[in-house]
C-alpha positions, -999 to +999 in steps of 0.1 A: +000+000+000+028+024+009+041+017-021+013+022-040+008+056-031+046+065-032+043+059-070+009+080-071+028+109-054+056+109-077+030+101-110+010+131-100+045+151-088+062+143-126+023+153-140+024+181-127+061+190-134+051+185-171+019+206-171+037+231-152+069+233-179+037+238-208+018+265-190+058+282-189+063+277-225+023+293-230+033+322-207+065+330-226+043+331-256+016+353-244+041+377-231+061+377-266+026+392-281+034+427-290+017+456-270+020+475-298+020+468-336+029+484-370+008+473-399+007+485-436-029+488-451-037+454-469-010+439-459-015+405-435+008+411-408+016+381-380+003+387-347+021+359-328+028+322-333+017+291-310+037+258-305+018+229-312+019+219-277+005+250-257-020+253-290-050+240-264-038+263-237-040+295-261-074+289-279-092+305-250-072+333-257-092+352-291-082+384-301-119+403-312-119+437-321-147+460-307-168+478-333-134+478-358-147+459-390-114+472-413-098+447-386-095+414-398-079+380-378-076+348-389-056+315-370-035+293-395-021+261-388+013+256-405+043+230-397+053+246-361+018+252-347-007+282-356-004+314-363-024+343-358-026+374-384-047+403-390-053+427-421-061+456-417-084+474-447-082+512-437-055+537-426-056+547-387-050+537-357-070+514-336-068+487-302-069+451-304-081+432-272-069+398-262-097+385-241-101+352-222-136+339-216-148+370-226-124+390-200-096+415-215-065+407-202-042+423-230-044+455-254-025+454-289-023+489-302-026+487-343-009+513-358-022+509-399-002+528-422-010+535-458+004+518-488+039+534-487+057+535-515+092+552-529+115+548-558+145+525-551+180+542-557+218+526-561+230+554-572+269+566-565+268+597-539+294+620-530+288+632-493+301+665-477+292+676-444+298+705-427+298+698-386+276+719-363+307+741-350+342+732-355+354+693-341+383+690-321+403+664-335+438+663-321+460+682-296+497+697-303+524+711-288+533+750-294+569+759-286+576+785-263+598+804-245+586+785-213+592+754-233+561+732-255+523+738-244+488+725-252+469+756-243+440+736-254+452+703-237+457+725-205+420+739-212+405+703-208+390+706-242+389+668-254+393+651-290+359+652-299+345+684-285+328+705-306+333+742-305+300+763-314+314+799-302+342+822-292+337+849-271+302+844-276+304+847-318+289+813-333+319+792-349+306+772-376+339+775-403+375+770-394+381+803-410+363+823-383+385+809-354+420+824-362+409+861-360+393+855-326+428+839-315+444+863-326+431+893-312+433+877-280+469+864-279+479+902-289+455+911-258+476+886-236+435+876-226+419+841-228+392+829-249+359+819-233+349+791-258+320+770-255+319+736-265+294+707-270+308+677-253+278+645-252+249+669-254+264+691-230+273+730-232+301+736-213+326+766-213+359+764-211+392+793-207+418+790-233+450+814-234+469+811-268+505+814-272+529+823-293+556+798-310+587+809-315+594+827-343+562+831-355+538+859-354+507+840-351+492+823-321+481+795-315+451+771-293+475+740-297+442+723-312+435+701-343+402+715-358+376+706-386+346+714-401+336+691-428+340+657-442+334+638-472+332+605-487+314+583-511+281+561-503+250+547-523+215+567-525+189+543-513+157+560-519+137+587-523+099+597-525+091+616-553+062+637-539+083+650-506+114+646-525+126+632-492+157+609-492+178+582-474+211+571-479+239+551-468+221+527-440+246+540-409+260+572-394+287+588-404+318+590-379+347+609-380+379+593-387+398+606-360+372+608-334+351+577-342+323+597-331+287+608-351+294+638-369+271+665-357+256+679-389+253+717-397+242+712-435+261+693-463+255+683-495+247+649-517+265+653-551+271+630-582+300+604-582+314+582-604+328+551-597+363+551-608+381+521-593+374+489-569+399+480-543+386+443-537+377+431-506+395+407-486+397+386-454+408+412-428+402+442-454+366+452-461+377+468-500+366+499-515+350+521-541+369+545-555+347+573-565+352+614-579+328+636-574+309+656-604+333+679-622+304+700-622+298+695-591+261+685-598+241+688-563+217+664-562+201+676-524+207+689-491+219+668-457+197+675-431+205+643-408+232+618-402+217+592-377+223+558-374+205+551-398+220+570-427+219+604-439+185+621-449+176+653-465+156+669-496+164+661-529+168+696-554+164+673-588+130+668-597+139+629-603+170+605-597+167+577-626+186+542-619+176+529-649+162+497-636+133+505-610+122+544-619+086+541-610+077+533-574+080+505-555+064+486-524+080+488-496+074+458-463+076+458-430+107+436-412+083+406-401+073+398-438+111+395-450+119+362-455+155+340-456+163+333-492+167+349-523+169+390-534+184+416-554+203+448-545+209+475-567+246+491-567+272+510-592+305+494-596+316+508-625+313+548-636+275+561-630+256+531-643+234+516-616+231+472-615+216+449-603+231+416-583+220+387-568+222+382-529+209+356-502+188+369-464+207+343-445+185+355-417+159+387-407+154+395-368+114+413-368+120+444-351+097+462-326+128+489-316+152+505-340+184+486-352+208+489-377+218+451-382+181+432-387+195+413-419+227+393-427+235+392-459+254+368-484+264+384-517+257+354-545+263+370-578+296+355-595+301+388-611+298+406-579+319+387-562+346+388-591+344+422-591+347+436-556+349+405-536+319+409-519+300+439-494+331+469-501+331+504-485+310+527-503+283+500-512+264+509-480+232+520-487+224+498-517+188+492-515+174+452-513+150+442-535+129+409-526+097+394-543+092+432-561+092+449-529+119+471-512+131+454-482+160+473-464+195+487-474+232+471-468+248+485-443+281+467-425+305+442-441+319+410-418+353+420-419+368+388-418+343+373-444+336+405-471+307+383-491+286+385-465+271+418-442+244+436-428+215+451-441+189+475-418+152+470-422+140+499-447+110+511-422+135+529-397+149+545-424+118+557-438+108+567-402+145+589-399+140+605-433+103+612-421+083+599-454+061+581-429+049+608-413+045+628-441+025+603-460+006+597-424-005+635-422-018+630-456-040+602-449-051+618-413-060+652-435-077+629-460 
């Protein structure tokens, strides 16, 4: 008898022990539900996905939508258990409730966005920016009397600071800052200088000095205000005339820091030469900008998403997909097969075959949701792979634009990331300009 009900005890003990591990598995699934949701009009967008083993425990759980017909939701059963979508027929926003037995115990907000649509680019793009300010990018020594100084060193202004005014003038060109040093080096005064240091003003005393033998003083500071380089257009929408481009922020090369942007320009390149990519070395195009220095639109951004602005040409042609195109949200890109559009010789815009080895859905801004494997045999013959200057390259899948390369694996140049194209659409602001539309609709 006692052993009987030993083995009972441990039956129901291990019975329990199982039904407890599939109510886990069923609350790790209800809490992956999104609160929140981003949906494109028409578009049949995945809500969340069941295992076949906790399918019994969910079906209580029916998402209904109150007095909402444009709403649509529908379960599916597939190969790892079912899946619940919804479609959504109509522009707006809206509130999804998850109920049990009739009792709410989640809310899905349903954000429905019109049919967006842009014009893919691929383009070559010179980039100049001018910084917010002038950016401190190196000390050095001035030689004195007294022997070698850093008056900026001794100021505690850092590699990386930017300085937005002297004496309380605005600085925004190197060319402004040597009459204000000078004036007060002949004064034997210091300069009050204000710099921007992490989102922070802060003011600082500098005192220049004099080298020997020269006439000039000096702040014993490394300064610049631009940059420039070479990157690929990735879209633009022709009623805005809004841009993006590139897929990542631009740094500076001394700094490694985001360049705070002033203004800048995009302007015609051409690709001129390849330096092929390699294990260990990324590669690069090698690119001139327009001799007549054709502007093709204004920088107005540089996050980490790319570089965004206003186009001034009333169209950018690639040649290949003029007329606009479809764009989809992260969770409907799928592993396999697509297409990104790049220049790798002159002006001329192509078209080369690639591979989504894998796409992370996002609900929060990130620059790496794809990896990428570059497939084309002429591609890969003629740069190696992903090369500097490629980033930005839009991705094409099944007709529809998907995203835009970004990063290349240093140590294996075919393959890279790509960013998701609806953060970039987001940072340029083409979603809210084409939401205001609908709203004023």
């Amino acid at each position: 008898m006692r052993g009987d009900a030993v083995r009972k005890f441990i039956g129901i003990g291990c019975l329990l022990f199982l039904l407890s591990l599939g109510f886990q598995t069923a609350l790790k699934e209800w809490i992956a539900i999104p609160t929140s949701i981003t949906v494109f009009e028409g578009e049949e967008t995945t809500l969340y996905q069941t295992s076949r083993e906790n399918e019994g425990l969910m079906e209580a759980s029916i998402p209904v939508v109150s007095d909402q017909p444009h709403i649509a939701f529908s379960l599916k059963e597939n190969n790892a258990g079912t899946e619940a979508t919804i479609t959504a027929s109509k522009a707006g926003e809206t509130e999804l409730s998850m109920e049990i037995s009739g009792f709410p115990v989640k809310q899905v907000d349903v954000n429905v966005l019109p049919n967006i649509k842009v014009i893919p680019g691929g383009q070559s793009i010179g980039v100049k920016l001018n910084t917010e300010g002038v950016l401190v990018v190196g000390h050095h020594l001035v030689q004195t009397k007294d022997g070698d100084q850093s008056p900026g060193e001794d100021a505690e202004i850092l590699v990386g600071d930017m300085i937005t005014s002297i004496d309380g003038h605005p600085i925004q060109r190197m060319s402004q800052v040597a009459e204000y040093v000078q004036a007060a080096g002949e004064e034997g005064r210091p300069l009050s200088i204000t710099i921007k240091r992490d989102q922070q003003d802060l003011t600082k005393e500098l005192t220049p000095l004099k080298s020997n033998g020269e006439h000039s003083y000096r702040m014993g500071l490394y300064i610049r205000d631009s940059a420039a380089g070479v990157g690929t257009m990735t879209f633009y929408d022709p009623v805005s005339k809004k841009y993006g481009a590139l897929g990542h922020v631009i740094s500076d090369v001394d700094t490694k820091k985001p360049i705070v942007v002033h203004d800048g320009q995009i302007i015609r390149s051409s690709v001129t030469a390849i330096e092929k990519g390699s294990n260990g070395d990324p590669g690069e195009k090698l690119a001139n900008f327009s001799q007549q220095r054709d502007i093709l639109g204004s920088i107005e951004k540089n996050s980490p998403f790319g570089i965004f602005g206003t186009l001034a040409k009333e169209s950018l042609k690639n040649n290949i997909h003029d007329e606009q195109m479809p764009v989809t949200l992260s969770s409907h890109v799928k592993e396999g097969p697509a297409k990104i559009l790049t220049v790798v010789n002159g002006e001329d815009v192509e078209e080369f075959d690639i591979e989504i080895v894998s796409s992370v859905p996002q609900k929060q801004p990130a620059t790496k949701g794809m990896v990428i494997k570059v497939t084309d045999p002429r591609l890969l013959e003629e740069t190696g792979g992903i090369v500097q200057g490629m980033s930005g390259s839009p991705i094409i899948q099944d007709g529809k634009l998907i995203g835009a390369v970004t990063h290349v694996f240093v140590n294996d140049p075919t393959s890279g990331y790509g960013c998701h194209i609806g953060w970039m659409l987001e940072e340029a602001g083409v979603i809210n300009h084409i939401q205001g539309k609908a709203k004023a609709s």
